[in-house]
C-alpha positions in Angstrom: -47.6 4.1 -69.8 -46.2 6.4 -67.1 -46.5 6.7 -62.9 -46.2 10.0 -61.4 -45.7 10.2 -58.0 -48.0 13.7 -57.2 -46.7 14.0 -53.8 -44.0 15.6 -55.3 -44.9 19.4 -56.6 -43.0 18.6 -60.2 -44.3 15.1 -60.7 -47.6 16.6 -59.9 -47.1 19.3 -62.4 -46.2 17.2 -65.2 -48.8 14.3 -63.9 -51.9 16.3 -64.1 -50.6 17.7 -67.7 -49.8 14.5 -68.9 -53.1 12.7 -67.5 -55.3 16.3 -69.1 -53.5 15.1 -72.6 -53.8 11.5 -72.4 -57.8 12.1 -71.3 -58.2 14.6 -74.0 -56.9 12.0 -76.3 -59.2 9.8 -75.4 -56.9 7.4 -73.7 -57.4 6.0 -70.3 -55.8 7.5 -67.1 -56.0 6.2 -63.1 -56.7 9.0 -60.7 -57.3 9.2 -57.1 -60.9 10.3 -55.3 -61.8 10.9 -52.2 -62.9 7.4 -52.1 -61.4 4.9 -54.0 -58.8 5.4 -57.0 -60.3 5.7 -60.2 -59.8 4.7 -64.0 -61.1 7.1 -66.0 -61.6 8.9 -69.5 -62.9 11.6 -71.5 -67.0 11.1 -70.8 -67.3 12.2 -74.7 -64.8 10.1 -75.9 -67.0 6.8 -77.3 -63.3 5.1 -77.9 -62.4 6.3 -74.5 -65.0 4.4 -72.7 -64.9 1.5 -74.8 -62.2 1.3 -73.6 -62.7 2.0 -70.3 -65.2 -1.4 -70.2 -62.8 -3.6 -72.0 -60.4 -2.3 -69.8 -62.3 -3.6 -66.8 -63.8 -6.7 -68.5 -67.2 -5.1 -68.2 -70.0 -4.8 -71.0 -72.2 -2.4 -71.8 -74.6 -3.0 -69.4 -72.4 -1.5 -66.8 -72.1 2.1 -67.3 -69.4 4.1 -65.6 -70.4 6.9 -63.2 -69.5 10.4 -64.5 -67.1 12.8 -62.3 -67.5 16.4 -62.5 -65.5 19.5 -61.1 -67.9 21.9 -59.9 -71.7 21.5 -58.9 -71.9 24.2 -62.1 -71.1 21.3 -64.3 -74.2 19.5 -63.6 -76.1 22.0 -65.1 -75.0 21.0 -68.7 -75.9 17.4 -67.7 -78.7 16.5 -66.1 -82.5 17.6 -67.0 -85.1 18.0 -64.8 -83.5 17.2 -61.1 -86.0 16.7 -58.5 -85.6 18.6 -55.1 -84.2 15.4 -53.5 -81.3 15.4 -55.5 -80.9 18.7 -54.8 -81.2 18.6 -51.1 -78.0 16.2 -51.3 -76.1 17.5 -53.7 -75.9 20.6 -51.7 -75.2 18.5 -48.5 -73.1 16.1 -50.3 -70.8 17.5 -52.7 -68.1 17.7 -53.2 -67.9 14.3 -51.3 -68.6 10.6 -51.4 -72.3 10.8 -52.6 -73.0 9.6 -56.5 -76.4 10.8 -57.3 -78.3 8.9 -60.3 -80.4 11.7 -62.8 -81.4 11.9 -66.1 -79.2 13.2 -68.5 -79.7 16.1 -71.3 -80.8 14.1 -74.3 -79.1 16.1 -76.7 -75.6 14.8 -75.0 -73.6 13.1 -77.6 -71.7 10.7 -75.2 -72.0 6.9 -75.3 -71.7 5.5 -72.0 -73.6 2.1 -72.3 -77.2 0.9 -71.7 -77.7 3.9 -69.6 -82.1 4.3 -69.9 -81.5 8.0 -70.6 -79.7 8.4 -66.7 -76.1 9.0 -65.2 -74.8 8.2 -62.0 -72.9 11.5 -61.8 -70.4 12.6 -58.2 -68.4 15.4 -57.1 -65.3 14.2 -55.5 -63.7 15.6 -52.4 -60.2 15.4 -54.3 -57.8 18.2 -54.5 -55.9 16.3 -57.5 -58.8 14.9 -59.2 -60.5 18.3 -59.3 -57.7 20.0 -60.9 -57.4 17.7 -63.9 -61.5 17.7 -63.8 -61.2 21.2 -64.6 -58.7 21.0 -67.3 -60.8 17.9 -68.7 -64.3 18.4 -68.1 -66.5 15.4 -67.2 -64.8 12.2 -66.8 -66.7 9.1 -67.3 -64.4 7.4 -64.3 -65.1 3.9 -62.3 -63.0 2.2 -59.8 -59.3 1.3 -60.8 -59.7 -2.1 -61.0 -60.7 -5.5 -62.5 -64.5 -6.2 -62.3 -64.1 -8.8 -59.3 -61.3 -8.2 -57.6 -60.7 -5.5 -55.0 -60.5 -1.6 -55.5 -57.2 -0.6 -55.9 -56.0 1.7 -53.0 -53.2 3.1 -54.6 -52.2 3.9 -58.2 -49.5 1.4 -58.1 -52.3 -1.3 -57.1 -54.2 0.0 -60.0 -51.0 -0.5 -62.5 -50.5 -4.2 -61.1 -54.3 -5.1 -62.6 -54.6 -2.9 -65.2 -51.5 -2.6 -67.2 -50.7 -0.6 -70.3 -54.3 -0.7 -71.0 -53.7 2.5 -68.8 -51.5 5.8 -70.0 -51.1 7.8 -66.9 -51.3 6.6 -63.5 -51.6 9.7 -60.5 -50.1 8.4 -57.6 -51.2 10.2 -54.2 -50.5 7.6 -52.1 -53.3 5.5 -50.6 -57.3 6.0 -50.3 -57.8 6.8 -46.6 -60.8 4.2 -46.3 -60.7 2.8 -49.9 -65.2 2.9 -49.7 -66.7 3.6 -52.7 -69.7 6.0 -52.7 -73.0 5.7 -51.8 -75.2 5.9 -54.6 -78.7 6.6 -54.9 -81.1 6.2 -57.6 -83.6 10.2 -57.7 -84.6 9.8 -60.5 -87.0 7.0 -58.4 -89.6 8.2 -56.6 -89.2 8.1 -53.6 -85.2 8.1 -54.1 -83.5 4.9 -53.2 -80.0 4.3 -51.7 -78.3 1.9 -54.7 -75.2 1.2 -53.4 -74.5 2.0 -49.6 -70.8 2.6 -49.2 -68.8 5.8 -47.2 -72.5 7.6 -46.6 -74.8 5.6 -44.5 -78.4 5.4 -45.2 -79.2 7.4 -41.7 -77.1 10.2 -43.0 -78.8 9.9 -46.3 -82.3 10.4 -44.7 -81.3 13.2 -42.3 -80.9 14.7 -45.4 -84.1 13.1 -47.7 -86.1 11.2 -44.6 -88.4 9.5 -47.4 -85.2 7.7 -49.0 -85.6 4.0 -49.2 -82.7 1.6 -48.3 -81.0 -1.0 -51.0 -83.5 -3.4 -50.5 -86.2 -1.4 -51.4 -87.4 -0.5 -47.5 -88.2 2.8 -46.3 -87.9 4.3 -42.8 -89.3 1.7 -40.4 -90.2 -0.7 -43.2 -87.9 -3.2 -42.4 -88.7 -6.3 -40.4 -86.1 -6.1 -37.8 -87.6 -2.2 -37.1 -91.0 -3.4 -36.5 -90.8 -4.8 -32.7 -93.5 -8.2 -32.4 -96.5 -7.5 -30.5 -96.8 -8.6 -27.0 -99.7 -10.4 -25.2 -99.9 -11.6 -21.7 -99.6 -15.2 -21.1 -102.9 -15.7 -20.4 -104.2 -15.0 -23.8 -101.5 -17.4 -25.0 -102.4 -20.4 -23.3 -100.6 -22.3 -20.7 -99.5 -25.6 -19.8 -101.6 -27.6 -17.6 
């Protein structure tokens, strides 16, 4: 288990070389985003995410997200991707926007109980998308416990996850520590999963048919719908 401080140009040198051979390995490695810090491993590896979720205390029913280094990458990924998830992908990413798709079934990863889909991002990460393209995909989730908060630096992440971890990337800390906004297109319409650093409004200046995370689309919502008004005399008075 090693820290490297990558705001340093040799630390960051032997960090991302050291975190490439840990992940190829198949061991686990914490890496910043442009969101929050990661923990992350080779999305291939089935030892890798195992232990990724044990890692976390999650089960299998919790599939981590999948980080890619280039909008090419998807191509060897996904199937079938409808034009909303193209519309935001190409005004999303690289960025804070996880888009969920169905993956190429002849893929021989094991992420979980995934129904045949990914949740798959492009992050807005100078260091993560160096050691993405060195790697390839990264099955990668947020550097943390499940229940407690995201870690906001790697040195946050070491205090929760331990040894369980090879390589920590230190970068100092997440500018907003918000995860992404996710949003389920393989749904039809799409819907917004998770809302985190995207809103919903920019989502739908994008895809105006998207529905919000509790199912509503645009103007669906109770509060949006203003109550009709009648004049008092068709309400009845006192007297």
């Amino acid at each position: 288990m090693r820290l490297f401080n990558c705001t340093k140009t040799k630390d960051r040198t032997t960090g991302l070389r050291s975190a490439a051979r840990a992940v190829n390995g198949g061991k686990l490695v914490v890496l910043p985003t442009d969101t929050v810090y990661g923990i992350g491993c080779d999305a291939f590896s089935h030892a890798g995410v195992r232990a990724l979720l044990a890692a976390k205390g999650r089960g299998r029913d919790m599939a981590p997200p999948v980080l890619i280094g280039s909008k090419r990458a998807l191509d060897g990924i996904a199937s079938d991707l409808s034009a909303a998830s193209k519309e935001l992908i190409e005004a999303f990413w690289p960025g804070a926007l996880t888009v969920v798709v169905r993956y190429n079934p002849t893929l021989t990863w094991d992420l979980g109980d995934t129904g045949g889909t990914v949740a798959v991002r492009m992050p807005l990460h100078p260091l993560a998308l160096e050691l993405l393209k060195d790697t390839g995909p990264m099955a990668v989730s947020s550097a943390n416990k499940s229940g407690r908060p995201p870690a906001a630096t790697a040195a946050e992440a070491k205090e929760q996850l331990g040894a369980d971890v090879t390589v920590y990337l230190e970068a100092g800390p997440s500018e907003e520590n918000v995860p992404s906004t996710i949003v389920d297109c393989v749904a039809e319409p799409p819907q917004v999963l998770r809302e985190g650093a995207l809103t919903v409004e920019q989502i739908r200046k994008i895809v105006p048919e998207v529905r919000d995370s509790d199912g509503y689309g645009p103007g669906e919502r109770p509060e949006d719908t203003e109550p009709e008004e009648f004049p008092e005399e068709e309400l009845g008075g006192e007297g």
